[in-house]
VODO-608587 format. One record per residue (C-alpha): x, y, z; residue in one letter. Coordinates in steps of 0.5 Angstrom, whole numbers, plus 2048, in hexadecimal, padded with zeros to 3 digits. Example, Ala and Ser with C-alpha at 12.3 -4.5 7.8 and 13.67 -1.06 7.14 Angstrom:
<rs>
8197F7810A;81B7FE80ES;
</rs>
This chain:
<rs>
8188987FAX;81E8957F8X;8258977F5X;8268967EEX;82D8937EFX;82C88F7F4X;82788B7F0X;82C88B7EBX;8318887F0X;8338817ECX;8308827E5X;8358837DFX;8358897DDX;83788B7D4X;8358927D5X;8318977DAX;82E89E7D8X;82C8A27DDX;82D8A27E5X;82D89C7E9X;82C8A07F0X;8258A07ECX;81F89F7F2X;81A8987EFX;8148967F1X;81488F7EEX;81588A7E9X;8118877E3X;8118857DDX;80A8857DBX;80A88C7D8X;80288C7DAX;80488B7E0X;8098917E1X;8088977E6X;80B89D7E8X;81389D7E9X;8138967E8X;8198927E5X;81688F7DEX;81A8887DCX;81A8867D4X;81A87E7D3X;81A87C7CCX;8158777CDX;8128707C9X;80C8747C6X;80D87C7C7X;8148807C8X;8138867CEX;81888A7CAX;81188C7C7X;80E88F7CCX;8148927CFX;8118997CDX;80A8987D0X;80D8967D7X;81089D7D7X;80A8A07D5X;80789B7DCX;80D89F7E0X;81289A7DFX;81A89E7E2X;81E8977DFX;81D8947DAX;82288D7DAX;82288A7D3X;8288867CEX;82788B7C9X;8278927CBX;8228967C7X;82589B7C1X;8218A27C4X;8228A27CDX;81E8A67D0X;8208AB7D5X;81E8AA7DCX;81E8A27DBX;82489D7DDX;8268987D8X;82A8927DAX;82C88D7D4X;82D8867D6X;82F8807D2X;82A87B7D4X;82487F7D8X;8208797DBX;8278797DFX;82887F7E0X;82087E7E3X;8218787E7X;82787C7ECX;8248837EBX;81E87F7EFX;82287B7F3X;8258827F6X;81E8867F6X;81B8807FBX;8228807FFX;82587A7FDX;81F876800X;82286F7FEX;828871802X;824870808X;82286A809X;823863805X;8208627FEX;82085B7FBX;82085B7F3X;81D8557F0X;81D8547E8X;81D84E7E3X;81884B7DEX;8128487E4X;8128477EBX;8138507ECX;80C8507F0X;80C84A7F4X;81284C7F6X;8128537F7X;80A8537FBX;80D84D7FFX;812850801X;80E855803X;80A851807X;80F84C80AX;81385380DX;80C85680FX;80A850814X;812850817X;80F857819X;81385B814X;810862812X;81186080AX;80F862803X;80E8607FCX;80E8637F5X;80B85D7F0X;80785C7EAX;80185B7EEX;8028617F4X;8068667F8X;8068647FFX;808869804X;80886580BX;80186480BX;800869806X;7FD8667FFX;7FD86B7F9X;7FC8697F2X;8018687ECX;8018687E4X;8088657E3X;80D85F7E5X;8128657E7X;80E86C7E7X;8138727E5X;8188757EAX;81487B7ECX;80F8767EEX;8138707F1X;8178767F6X;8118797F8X;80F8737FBX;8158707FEX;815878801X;80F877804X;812870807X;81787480AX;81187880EX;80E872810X;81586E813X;81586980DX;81B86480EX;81A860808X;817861801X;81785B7FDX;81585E7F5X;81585A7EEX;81985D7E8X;81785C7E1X;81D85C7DCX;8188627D9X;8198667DFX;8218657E0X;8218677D8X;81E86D7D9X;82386E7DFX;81C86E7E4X;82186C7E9X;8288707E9X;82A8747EFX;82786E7F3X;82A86B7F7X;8298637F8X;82A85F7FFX;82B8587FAX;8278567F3X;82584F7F2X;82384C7ECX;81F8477E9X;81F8447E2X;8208477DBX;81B8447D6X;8178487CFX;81484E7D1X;8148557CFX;8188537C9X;8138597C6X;81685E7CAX;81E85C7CCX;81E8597C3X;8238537C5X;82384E7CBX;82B8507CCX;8298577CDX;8238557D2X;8278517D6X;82D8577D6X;82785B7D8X;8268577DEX;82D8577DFX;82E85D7E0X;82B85E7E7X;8308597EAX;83785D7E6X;8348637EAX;8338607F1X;8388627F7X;83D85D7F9X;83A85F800X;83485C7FCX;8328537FBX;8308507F4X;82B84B7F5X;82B8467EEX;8278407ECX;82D83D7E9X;8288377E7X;82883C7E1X;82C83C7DCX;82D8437DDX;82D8437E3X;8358447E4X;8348497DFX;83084E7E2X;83684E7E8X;83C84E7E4X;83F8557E4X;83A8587EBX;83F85A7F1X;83A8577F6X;83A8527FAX;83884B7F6X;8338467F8X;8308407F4X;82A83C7F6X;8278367F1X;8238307F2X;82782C7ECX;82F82E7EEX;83482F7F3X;8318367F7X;83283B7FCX;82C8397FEX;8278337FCX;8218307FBX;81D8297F9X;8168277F7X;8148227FDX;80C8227FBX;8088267F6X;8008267F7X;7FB82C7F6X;7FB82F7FCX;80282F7FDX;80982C7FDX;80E829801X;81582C801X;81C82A803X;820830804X;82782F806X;82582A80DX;81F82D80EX;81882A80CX;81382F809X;80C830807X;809835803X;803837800X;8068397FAX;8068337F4X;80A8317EFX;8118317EEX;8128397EBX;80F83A7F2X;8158357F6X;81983B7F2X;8158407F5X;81683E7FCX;81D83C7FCX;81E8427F9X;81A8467FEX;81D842804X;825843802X;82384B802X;81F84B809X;82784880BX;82B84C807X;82685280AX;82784F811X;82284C814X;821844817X;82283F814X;81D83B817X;818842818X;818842810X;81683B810X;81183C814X;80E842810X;80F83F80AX;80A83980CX;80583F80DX;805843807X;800843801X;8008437FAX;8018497F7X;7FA84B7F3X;7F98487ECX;8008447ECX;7FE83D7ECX;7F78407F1X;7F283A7F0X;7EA8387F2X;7E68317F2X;7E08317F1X;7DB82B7F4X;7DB8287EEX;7E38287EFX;7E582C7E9X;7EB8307EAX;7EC8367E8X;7F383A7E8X;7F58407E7X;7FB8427E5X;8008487E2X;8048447DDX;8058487D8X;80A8477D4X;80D83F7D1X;81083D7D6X;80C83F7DDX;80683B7D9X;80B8357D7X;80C8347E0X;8058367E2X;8038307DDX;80882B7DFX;80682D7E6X;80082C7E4X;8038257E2X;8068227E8X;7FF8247ECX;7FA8207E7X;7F98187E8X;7F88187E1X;7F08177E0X;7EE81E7E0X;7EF8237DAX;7F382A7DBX;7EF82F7D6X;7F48347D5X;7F183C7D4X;7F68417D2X;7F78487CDX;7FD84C7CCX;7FD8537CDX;7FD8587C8X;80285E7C6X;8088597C8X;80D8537C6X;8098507C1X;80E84A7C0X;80C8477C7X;8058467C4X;8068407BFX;80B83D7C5X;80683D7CAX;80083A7C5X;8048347C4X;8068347CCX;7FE8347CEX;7FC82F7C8X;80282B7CAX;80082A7D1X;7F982A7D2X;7F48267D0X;7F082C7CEX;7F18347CCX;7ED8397CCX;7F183F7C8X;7EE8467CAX;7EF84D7CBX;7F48507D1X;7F58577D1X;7F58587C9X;7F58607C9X;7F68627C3X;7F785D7C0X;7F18587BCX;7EF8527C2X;7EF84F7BBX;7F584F7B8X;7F884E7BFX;7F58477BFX;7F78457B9X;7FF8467BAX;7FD8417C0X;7FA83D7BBX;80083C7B6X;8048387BCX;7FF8347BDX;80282D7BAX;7FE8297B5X;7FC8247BBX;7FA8277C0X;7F682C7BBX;7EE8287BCX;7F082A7C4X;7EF8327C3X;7E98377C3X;7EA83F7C2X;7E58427C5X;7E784A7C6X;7E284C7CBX;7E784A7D2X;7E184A7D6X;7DD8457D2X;7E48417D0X;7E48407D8X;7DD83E7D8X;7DD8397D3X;7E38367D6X;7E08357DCX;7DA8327D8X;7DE82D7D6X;7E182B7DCX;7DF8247DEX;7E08237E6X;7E88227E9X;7EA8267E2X;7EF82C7E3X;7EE8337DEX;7F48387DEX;7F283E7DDX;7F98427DCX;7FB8497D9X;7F884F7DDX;7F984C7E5X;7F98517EAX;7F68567E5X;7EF8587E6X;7EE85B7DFX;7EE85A7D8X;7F18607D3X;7EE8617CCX;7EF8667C8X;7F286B7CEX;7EC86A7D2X;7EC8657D8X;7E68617DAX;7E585D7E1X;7E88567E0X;7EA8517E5X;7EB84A7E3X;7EC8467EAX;7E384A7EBX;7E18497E5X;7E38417E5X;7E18417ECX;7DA8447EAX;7D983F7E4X;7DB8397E8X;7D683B7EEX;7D183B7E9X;7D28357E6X;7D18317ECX;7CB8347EFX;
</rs>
């Protein structure tokens, strides 16, 4: 049992009725999941407001109820906190439940458009092979040392993100290395942490569904580096042009890195092939086994945190050189036929953009690049045309077809991709919505020494349709159906 108040220390407060010395037992604000005496928080969310529920908590044996519009009839007994914005009031009030876990060890933020989890999960490893007690909170899972627990979202909610680093405390983690989602920092998901540096990536379109206007994406982003600490480092891209942006009013610390500009730290593409690259970063030579140059960005990124964290220069180095690619960013296969496949998250215009001209640089120009490729449903409808047209574009043949449609008709989906599709390019293009038999015929359509790109879902081993979740993985299926072409 916790004390009402100090849960409460930090949240602004517009009105309280009832005693703040109330005893609690915990914090939710999933009114199915309320128990007795326990602290129900009212968020204003995209599809339902909490508000509603605030009777049927207290009739589950809620003592609090924390809300941003008082109820017109309080009941005796139970504590009303009003707030001007519950999903921060949430975040603190979890901070304090937990202890203040972010305190008590380094927490790394790592946001932008691409490149989130390749850096996050890296880093992770690179610190593990130091010999580093390290944690991870990213899009594909939750590391606690050498804990894994799964996750649903690019940044959980601030119950479940200090649950976790509560319990790299117990188990001596010195490091956490976690991605935030412009979602997760509009939602204030990570107010009351505390931050040891946040780097940044690069800002292109996506979300445009959620944030409205790409200005209000990038002030999102944006706001994690205005709260840092001036005890804290700003790790920018400034490559991007909105690199210098994102640290123009932060109190931390500020450091570029770049591969095209004058940087604090800085690389150069020596070699590119499918089993890696060679890099030159500051005087020293590189080679790593992640490809293409939006990877020499990760890297170098990687490699300037590992120094601003204090490890080894050439230490880092040398763990670099030994670090895998991350599942389905750029995870490829070749058959005995010696037909590539690769599997890879781009999801948004600008990642398929790189991982095609990555594909560019690496192809001797006789093979066929047969791109697969869909747009999830329930999200930013405007990317659709634009990544039809960057597809059709730049392969020699496209396969539109589904991705995570969910509520959305798969049908409707293709034909918005379709609609960018440029006149020339239209007789390279087939629809075909069935994912499964959109990769199966790509794959029959494969001469050998040609390359299929299968982007969208990456990592995920799912498909989502109308709420429910089928077992989906592109990188098997792939493999699977070019196994069976070769025997």
């Amino acid at each position: 049992m916790n004390l009402l108040k100090d849960i409460l220390f930090g949240v602004s407060i517009s009105a309280v009725s009832g005693s703040t010395t109330t005893m609690v037992n915990a914090i939710t604000f999933d009114s199915r999941k309320v128990g007795l005496d326990d602290v129900f928080v009212a968020i204003k969310g995209v599809l339902t407001d909490g508000h509603k529920y605030i009777e049927k908590a207290i009739d589950s044996g809620a003592v609090c109820i924390v809300c941003e519009t008082m109820p017109e009839q309080l009941i005796d007994g139970v504590v009303y906190v009003e707030v001007d914005n519950a999903n921060k009031a949430l975040a603190i009030m979890a901070s304090n439940y937990y202890g203040n876990p972010s305190r008590n060890l380094k927490l790394i933020g790592i946001t932008g458009t691409n490149g989130k989890t390749t850096i996050s999960s890296l880093l992770y490893q690179l610190f593990k092979k130091a010999g580093f007690k390290v944690g991870l909170i990213s899009t594909i899972k939750i590391m606690v040392d050498d804990k894994e627990f799964k996750t649903l979202h690019t940044t959980p909610d601030a119950l479940t993100i200090n649950k976790y680093l509560a319990l790299m405390n117990d188990e001596g983690v010195e490091f956490c290395f976690m991605e935030v989602s412009s979602h997760g920092i509009h939602q204030k998901r990570t107010e009351g942490l505390q931050f040891e540096g946040a780097i940044f990536t690069n800002l292109t379109h996506d979300h445009l569904d959620y944030h409205k206007s790409f200005a209000d994406y990038r002030d999102t982003k944006k706001s994690l580096f205005d709260n840092l600490s001036k005890k804290a480092f700003a790790l920018t891209n400034i490559d991007d042009k909105n690199g210098l942006v994102m640290v123009q009013n932060t109190k931390a610390r500020k450091v570029t890195y770049a591969l095209k500009t004058y940087a604090d730290y800085r690389a150069q593409i020596l070699e590119n092939q499918f089993d890696g690259q060679l890099l030159r970063i500051d005087e020293d030579q590189l080679w790593t086994k992640l490809i293409g140059s939006f990877n020499a960005y990760n890297v170098l990124a990687i490699y300037a945190t590992a120094d601003l964290l204090g490890l080894e220069k050439l230490e880092t180095l040398r763990l670099l050189s030994e670090l895998d690619t991350v599942d389905g960013r750029f995870q490829y296969h070749i058959s005995k036929e010696k037909i590539t496949a690769i599997v890879d998250y781009a999801h948004t215009p600008d990642a398929l953009k790189n991982v095609l001209e990555t594909i560019e640089t690496l192809r001797t120009g006789n093979e066929n690049v047969i791109t697969v490729v869909g747009c999830g449903g329930d999200r930013d409808k405007s990317k659709r045309p634009v990544m039809g047209k960057i597809a059709a574009q730049m392969s020699d043949k496209v396969i539109f077809t589904s991705d995570n449609p969910r509520s959305e008709l798969p049908a409707v989906i293709i034909e918005e991709m379709e609609a960018g599709v440029e006149p020339q390019y239209v007789g390279k293009v087939l629809s075909i919505e069935n994912r499964k038999q959109a990769i199966k015929t790509a794959c029959q359509l494969a001469m050998p020494k040609d390359i299929i790109l299968i982007a969208g879902k990456g990592h995920e081993t799912y498909q989502e349709t109308n709420g429910k979740r089928i077992d989906f993985d592109d990188f098997k299926i792939v493999r699977e159906v070019l196994r069976t072409l070769d025997k």
